[in-house]
Structures are given as structure tokens and as C-alpha cells.
ZADRENMAR-240934 format. One record per atom (N, C-alpha, C): residue in three letters; x, y, z negated. Coordinates in steps of 0.05 Angstrom, whole numbers, plus 32768, in hexadecimal, padded with zeros to 4 digits. Example, Ala and Ser with C-alpha at 12.3 -4.5 7.8 and 13.67 -1.06 7.14 Angstrom:
BEGIN
ALA81087F8E7F64/ALA80F67FA67F64/ALA81087FBE7F64/SER81017FD37F72/SER81117FEB7F71/SER810280017F63/
//
This chain:
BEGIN
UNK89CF8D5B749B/UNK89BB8D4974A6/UNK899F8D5574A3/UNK89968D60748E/UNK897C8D6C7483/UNK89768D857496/UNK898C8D9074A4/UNK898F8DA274B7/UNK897A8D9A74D0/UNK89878D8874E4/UNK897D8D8074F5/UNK896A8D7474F6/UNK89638D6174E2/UNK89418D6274DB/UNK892D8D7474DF/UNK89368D8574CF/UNK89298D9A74C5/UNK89278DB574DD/UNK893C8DAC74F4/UNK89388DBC7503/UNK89488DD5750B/UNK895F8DD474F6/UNK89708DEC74F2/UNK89828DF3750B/UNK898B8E047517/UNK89A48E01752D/UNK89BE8E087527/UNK89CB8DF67531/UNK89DF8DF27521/UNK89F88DF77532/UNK8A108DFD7531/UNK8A2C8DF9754E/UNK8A338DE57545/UNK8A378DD77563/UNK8A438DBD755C/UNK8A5C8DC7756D/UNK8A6B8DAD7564/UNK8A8F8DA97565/UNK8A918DAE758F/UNK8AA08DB87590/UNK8AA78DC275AF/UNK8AAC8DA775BC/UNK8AC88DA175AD/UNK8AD38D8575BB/UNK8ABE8D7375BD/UNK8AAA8D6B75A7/UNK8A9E8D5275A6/UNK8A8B8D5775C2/UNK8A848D6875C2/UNK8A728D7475E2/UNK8A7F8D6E75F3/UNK8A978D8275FB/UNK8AA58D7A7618/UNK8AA88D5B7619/UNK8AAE8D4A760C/UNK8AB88D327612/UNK8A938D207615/UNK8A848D267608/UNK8A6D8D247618/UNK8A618D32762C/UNK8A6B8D407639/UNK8A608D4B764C/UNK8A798D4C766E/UNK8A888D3B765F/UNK8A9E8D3C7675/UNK8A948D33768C/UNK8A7E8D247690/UNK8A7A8D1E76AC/UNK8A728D2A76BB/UNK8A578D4476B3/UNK8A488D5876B9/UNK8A5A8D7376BE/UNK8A738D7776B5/UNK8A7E8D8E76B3/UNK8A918D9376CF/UNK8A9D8DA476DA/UNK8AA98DA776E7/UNK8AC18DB076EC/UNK8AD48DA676F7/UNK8AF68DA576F2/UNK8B018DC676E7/UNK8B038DBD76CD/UNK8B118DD876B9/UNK8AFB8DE376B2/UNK8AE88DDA76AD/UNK8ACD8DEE769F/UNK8ADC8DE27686/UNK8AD08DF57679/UNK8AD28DF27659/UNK8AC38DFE7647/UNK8AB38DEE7632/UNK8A9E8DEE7621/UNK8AA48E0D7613/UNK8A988E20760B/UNK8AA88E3175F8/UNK8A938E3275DB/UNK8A7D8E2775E2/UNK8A688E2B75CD/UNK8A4D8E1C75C6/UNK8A448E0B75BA/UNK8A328DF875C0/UNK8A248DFA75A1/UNK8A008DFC75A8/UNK89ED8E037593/UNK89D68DE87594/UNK89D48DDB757F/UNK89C48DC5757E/UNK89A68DC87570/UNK89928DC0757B/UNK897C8DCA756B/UNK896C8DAE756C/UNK896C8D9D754E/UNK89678D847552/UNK89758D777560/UNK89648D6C7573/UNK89728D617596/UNK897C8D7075AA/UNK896D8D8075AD/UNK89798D9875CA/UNK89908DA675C6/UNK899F8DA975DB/UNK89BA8DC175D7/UNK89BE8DD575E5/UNK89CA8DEA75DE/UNK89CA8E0475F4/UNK89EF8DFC75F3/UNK89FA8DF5760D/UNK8A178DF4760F/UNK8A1C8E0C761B/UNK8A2F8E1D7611/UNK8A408E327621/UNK8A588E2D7628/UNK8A5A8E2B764D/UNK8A718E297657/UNK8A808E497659/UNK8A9F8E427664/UNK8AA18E60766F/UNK8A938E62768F/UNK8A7F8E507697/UNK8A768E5076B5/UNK8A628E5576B9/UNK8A508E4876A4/UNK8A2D8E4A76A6/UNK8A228E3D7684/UNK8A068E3B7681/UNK89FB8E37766E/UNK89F28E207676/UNK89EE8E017663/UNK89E28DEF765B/UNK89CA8DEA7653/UNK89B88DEA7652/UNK89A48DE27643/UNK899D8DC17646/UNK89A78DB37631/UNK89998D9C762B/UNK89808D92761C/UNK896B8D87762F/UNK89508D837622/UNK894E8D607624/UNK89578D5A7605/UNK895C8D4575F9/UNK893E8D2775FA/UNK892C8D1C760C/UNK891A8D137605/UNK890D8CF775FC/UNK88F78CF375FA/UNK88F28CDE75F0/UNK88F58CD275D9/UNK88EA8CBD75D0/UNK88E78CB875B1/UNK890B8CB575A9/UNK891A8CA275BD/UNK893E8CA375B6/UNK894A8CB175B9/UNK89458CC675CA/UNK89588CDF75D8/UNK896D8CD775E9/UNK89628CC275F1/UNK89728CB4760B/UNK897B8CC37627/UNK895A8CCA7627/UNK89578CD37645/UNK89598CF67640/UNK89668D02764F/UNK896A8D1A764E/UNK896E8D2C7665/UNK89658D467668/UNK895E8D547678/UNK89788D6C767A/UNK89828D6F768B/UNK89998D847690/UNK89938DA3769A/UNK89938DB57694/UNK898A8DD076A6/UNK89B38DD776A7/UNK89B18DE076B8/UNK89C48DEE76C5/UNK89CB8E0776CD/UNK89CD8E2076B9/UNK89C48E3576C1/UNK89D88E4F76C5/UNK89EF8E5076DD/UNK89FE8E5E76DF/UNK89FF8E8076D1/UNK8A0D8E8C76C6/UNK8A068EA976B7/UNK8A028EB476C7/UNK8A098EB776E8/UNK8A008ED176FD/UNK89E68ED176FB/UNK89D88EB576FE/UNK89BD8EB276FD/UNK89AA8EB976F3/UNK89AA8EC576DE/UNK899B8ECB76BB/UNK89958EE776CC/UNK89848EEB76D4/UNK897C8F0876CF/UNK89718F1876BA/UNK89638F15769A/UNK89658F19768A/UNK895A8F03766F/UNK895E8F067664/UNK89538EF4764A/UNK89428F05762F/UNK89308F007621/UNK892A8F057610/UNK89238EEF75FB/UNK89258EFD75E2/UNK89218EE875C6/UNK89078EF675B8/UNK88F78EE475AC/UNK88E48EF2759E/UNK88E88EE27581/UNK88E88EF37572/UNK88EA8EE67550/UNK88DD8ED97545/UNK88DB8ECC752E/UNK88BC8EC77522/UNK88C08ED9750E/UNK88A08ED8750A/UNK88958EF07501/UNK88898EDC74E6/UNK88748EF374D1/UNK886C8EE774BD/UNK885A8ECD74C3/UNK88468ECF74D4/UNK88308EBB74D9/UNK88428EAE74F5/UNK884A8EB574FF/UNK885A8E9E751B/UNK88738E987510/UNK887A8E7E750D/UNK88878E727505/UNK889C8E6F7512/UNK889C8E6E752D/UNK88AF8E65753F/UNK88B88E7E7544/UNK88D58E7D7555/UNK88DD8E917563/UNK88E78E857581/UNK88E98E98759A/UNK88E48E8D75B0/UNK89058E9E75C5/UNK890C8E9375D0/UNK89238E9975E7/UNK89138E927600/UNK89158EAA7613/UNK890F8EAE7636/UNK89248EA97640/UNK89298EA37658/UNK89438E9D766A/UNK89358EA67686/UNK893A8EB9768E/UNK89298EBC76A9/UNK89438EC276B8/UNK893E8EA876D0/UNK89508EAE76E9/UNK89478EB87703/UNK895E8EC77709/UNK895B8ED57722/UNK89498EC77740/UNK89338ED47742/UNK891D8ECA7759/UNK890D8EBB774B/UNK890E8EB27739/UNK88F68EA07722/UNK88E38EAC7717/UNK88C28EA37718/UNK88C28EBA7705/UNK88BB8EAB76EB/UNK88BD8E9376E7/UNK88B58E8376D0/UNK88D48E7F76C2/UNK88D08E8676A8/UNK88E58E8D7697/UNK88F58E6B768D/UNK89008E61767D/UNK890B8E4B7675/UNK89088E557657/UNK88F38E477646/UNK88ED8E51762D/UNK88F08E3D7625/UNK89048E427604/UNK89068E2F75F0/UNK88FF8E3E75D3/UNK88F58E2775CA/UNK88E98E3775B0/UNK88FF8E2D758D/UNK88FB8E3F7585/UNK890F8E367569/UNK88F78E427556/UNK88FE8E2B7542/UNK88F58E2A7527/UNK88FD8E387515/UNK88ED8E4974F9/UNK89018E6074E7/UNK89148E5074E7/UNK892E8E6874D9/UNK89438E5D74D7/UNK89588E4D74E8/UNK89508E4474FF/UNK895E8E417517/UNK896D8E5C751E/UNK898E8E537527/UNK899F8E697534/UNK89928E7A7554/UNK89808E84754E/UNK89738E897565/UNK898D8EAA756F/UNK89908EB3755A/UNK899C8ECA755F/UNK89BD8EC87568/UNK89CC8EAF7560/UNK89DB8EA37569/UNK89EA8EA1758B/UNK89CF8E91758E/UNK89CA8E8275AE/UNK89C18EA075BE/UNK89AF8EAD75B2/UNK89B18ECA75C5/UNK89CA8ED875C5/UNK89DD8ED675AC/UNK89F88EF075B8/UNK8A078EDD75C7/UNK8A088EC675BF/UNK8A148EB975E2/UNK8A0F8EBD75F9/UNK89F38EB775F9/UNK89E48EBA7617/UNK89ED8EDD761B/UNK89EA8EEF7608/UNK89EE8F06760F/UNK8A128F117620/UNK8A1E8EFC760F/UNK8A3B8F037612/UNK8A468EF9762A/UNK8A3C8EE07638/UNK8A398ED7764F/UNK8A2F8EE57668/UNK8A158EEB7660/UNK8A088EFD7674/UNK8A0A8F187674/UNK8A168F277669/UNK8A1E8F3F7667/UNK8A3E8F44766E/UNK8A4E8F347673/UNK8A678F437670/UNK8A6D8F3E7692/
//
């Protein structure tokens, strides 16, 4: 619990995802990997990438990105460092030139969520 407070990222349970996300998903997709940061989630299908951006004071209302792996033309992560606190993930898709940036807090699985995205977009 002190985790997600605090900000930590964490994998959450596969099943408990697919069965929330069964409506959004598409016949035989299947969840293979899902990273929670607070509210937001990075879901890995074997099809495409999730990004859920959780909002508002209840986290009711929520925002879906949809982001197939052909699409990703490259990504970068930047760390935090001694005085920057945060560390940062790029998502830049093909013909875009404005990237899909999410930022993680120390200690967030930032390095995590990149060998996925890497393992996805690379093979």
C-alpha cells in the first residue's frame, strides 16, 4: 500500500487486468504484462501497448492511448539524476513528431517498462 502512495511501480496481476479490460481488448488479445504507477498503467498486449491515464480527483474518468508496436518508431528513457528527481520515458510514433511522455518518480520500475517496450518493439 505505502508503495502506491508513495509512487512506486509496481506489476500488477495479468488476470485481474484482462478481466478489466475485456471490453477494450480484441478477440484473443491477451494481456502479457501490466506496470502500475499510482493510477496510470502501461498494459502489454501481444498486439500493441496500453497506456492508461487514470484522472481526476476519483480516477473515474480515464484516458486510453492505444499504441500498436509497428508504430513506435523509437523510444527513449532518461534517468534521474542527483538534483532531478524524476526520470522520464519518450514514445515517439511514426509521422508524429510530438513524443507521448510519462514521467516516473525515483525508484519507480522505469527500467522495467522500457525492456518491455524494448522487447515488443524490437523483435
Amino acid at each position: 500500500m505505502l508503495q502506491g502512495i508513495f509512487g512506486n511501480a509496481s506489476e500488477v496481476d495479468v488476470r485481474s487486468v484482462q478481466a478489466e479490460l475485456d471490453a477494450i481488448l480484441v478477440q484473443e488479445e491477451k494481456i502479457t504484462r501490466a506496470f502500475k504507477i499510482i493510477r496510470d498503467m502501461f498494459i502489454f498486449t501481444d498486439r500493441r501497448l496500453i497506456l492508461i491515464d487514470k484522472q481526476g480527483i476519483t480516477g473515474k474518468k480515464a484516458e486510453y492511448h492505444t499504441i500498436p508496436y509497428k508504430s513506435i518508431s523509437h523510444f527513449s528513457v532518461e534517468t534521474a539524476g542527483t538534483f532531478d528527481m524524476d526520470a522520464e520515458l519518450k514514445i515517439y510514433i511514426s509521422g508524429n513528431m510530438t513524443p507521448f511522455v510519462r514521467e516516473f518518480k525515483r525508484g519507480q520500475d522505469i527500467k522495467g517498462v522500457q525492456q518491455w517496450l524494448a522487447f515488443y518493439v524490437l523483435r
